[in-house]
Backbone bond lengths (Angstrom), bond angles and torsions (degrees), N, CA, C in turn:
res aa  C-N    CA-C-N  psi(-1)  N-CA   C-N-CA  omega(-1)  CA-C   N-CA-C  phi
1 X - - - 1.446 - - 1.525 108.51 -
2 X 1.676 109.35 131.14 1.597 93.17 174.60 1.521 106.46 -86.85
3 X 0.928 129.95 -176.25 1.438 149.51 172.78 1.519 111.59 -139.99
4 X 1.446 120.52 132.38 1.471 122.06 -164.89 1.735 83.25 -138.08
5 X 1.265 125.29 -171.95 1.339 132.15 -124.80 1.384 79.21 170.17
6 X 1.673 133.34 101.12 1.023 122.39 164.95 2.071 109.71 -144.79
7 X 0.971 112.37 134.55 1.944 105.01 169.39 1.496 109.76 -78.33
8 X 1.354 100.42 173.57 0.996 121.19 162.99 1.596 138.88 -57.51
9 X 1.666 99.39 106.49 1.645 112.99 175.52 1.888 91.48 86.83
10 X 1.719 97.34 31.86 1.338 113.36 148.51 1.658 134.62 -102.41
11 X 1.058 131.18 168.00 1.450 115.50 -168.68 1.556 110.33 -133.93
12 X 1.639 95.55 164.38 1.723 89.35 166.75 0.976 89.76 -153.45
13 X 1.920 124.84 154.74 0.987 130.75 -158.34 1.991 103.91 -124.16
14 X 1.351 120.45 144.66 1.247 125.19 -160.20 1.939 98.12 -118.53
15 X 1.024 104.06 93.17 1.678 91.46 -175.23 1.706 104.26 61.62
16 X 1.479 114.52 172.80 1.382 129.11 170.32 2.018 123.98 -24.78
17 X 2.109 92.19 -42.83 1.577 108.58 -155.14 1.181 96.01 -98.45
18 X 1.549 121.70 -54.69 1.521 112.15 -164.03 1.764 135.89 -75.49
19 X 0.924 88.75 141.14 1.914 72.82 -158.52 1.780 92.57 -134.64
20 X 1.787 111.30 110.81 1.465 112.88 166.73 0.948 139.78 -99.32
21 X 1.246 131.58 100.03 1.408 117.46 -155.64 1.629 112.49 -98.67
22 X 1.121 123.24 160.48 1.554 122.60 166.66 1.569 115.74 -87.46
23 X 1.518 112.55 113.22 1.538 90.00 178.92 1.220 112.24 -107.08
24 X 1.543 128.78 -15.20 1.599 128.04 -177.71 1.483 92.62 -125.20
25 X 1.746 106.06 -179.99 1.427 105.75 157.47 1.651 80.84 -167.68
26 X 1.827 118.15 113.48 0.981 127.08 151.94 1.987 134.78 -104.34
27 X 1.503 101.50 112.47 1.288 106.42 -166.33 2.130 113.15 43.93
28 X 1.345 122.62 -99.90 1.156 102.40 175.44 1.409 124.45 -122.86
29 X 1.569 100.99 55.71 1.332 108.85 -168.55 1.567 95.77 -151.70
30 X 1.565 106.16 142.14 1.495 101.82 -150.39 2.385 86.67 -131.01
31 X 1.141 109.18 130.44 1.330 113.00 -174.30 1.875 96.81 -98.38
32 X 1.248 94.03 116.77 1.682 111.64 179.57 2.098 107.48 -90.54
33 X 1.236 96.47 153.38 1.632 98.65 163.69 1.396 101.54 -139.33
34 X 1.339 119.69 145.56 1.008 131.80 154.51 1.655 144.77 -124.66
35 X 1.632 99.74 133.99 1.776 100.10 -161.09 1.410 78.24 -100.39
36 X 1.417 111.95 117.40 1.422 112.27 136.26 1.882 121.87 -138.12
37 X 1.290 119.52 -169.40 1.448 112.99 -169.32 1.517 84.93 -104.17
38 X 1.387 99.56 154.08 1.859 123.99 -168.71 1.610 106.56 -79.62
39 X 1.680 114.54 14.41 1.421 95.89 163.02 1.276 100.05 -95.84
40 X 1.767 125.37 -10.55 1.568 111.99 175.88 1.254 131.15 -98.44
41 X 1.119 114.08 122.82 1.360 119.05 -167.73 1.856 108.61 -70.93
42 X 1.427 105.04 130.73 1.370 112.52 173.95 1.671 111.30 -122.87
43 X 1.140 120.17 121.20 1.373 125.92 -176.96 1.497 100.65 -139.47
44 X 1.577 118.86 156.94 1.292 110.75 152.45 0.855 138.13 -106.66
45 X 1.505 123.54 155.35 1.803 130.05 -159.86 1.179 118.42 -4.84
46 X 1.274 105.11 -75.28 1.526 107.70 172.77 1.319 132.72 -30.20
47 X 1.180 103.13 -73.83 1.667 132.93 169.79 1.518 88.90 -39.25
48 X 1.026 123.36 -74.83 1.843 112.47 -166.16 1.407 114.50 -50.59
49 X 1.684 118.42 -54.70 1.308 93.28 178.07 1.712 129.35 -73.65
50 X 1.165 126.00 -15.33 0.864 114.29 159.75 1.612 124.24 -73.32
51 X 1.075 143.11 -10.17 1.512 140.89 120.04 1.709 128.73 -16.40
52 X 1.075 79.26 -43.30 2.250 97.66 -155.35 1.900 68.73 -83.99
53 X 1.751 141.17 -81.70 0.906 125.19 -158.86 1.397 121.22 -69.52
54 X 1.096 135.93 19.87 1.634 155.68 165.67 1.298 94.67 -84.60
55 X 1.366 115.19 -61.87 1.485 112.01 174.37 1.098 145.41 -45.61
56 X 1.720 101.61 -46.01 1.177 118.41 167.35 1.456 108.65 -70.27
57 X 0.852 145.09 -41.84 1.526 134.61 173.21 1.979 116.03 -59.52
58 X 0.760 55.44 -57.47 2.076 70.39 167.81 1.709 103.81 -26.65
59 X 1.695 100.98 -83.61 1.385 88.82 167.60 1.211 138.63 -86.70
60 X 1.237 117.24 12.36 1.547 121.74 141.81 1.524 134.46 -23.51
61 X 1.535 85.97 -51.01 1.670 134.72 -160.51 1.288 105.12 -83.07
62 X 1.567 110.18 -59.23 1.695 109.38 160.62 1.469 115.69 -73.32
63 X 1.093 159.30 11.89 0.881 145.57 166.38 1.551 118.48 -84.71
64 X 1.709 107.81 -28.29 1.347 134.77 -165.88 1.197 87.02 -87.86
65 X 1.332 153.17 -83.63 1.245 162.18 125.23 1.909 111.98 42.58
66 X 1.417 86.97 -47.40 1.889 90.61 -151.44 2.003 75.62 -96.83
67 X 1.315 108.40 -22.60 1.704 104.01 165.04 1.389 114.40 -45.55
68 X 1.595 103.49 -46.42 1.974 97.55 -152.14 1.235 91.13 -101.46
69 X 1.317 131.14 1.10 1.674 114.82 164.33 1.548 101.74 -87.08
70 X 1.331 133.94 -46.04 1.478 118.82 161.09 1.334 121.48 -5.36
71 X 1.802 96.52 -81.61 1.425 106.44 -169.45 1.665 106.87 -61.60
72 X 1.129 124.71 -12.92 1.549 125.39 -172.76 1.442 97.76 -59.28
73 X 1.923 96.76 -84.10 1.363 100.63 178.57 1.267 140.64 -33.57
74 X 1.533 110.71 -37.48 1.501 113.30 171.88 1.488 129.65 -59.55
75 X 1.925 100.21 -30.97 1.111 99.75 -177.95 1.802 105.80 -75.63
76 X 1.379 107.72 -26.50 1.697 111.31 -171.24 1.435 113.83 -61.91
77 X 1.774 101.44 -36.77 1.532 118.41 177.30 1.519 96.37 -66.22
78 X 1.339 154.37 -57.84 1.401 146.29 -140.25 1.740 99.61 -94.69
79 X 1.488 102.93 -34.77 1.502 96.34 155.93 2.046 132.25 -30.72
80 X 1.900 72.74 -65.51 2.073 91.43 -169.01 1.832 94.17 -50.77
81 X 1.287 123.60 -43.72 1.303 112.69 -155.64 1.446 117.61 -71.93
C-alpha cells in the first residue's frame, strides 16, 4: 500500500484519468473528491461490496432459472413426440 501525505485542496493522481483531491479535513475525517471519466465506476467500500454480492446472487438466480426452463422444454419436447 502506498501512503501519500497530502493537505488540503491537494491532489494525487491515479494513472493518466484519475485525479483525488482533498477538499476538507475535519478533526479525523478527511473529505475526498474525485475526477474520474464516467466509464469508471467510483463507489465506496461498502457500496461496492455490496454490489459485487448483488451480483453474485443475480447469477445465482439465472443460473437456477435457465435450470427450470431446461426441465420445461424437455418436458414440452417429450410431450410433441
Amino acid at each position: 500500500m502506498l501512503v501519500l501525505a497530502r493537505k488540503r485542496d491537494q491532489s494525487i493522481m491515479i494513472g493518466d484519468d484519475v485525479e483525488i483531491v482533498i477538499v476538507d479535513i475535519y478533526g479525523d475525517q478527511v473529505k475526498l473528491g474525485v475526477n474520474a471519466p464516467r466509464h469508471i465506476a467510483v463507489h465506496r467500500r461498502e457500496v461496492y461490496e455490496e454490489v459485487q454480492k448483488e451480483n453474485i446472487r443475480a447469477a445465482e438466480a439465472k443460473t437456477k432459472e435457465i435450470g427450470k426452463l431446461d426441465l420445461l422444454l424437455k418436458k414440452k419436447l417429450n410431450k410433441k413426440k
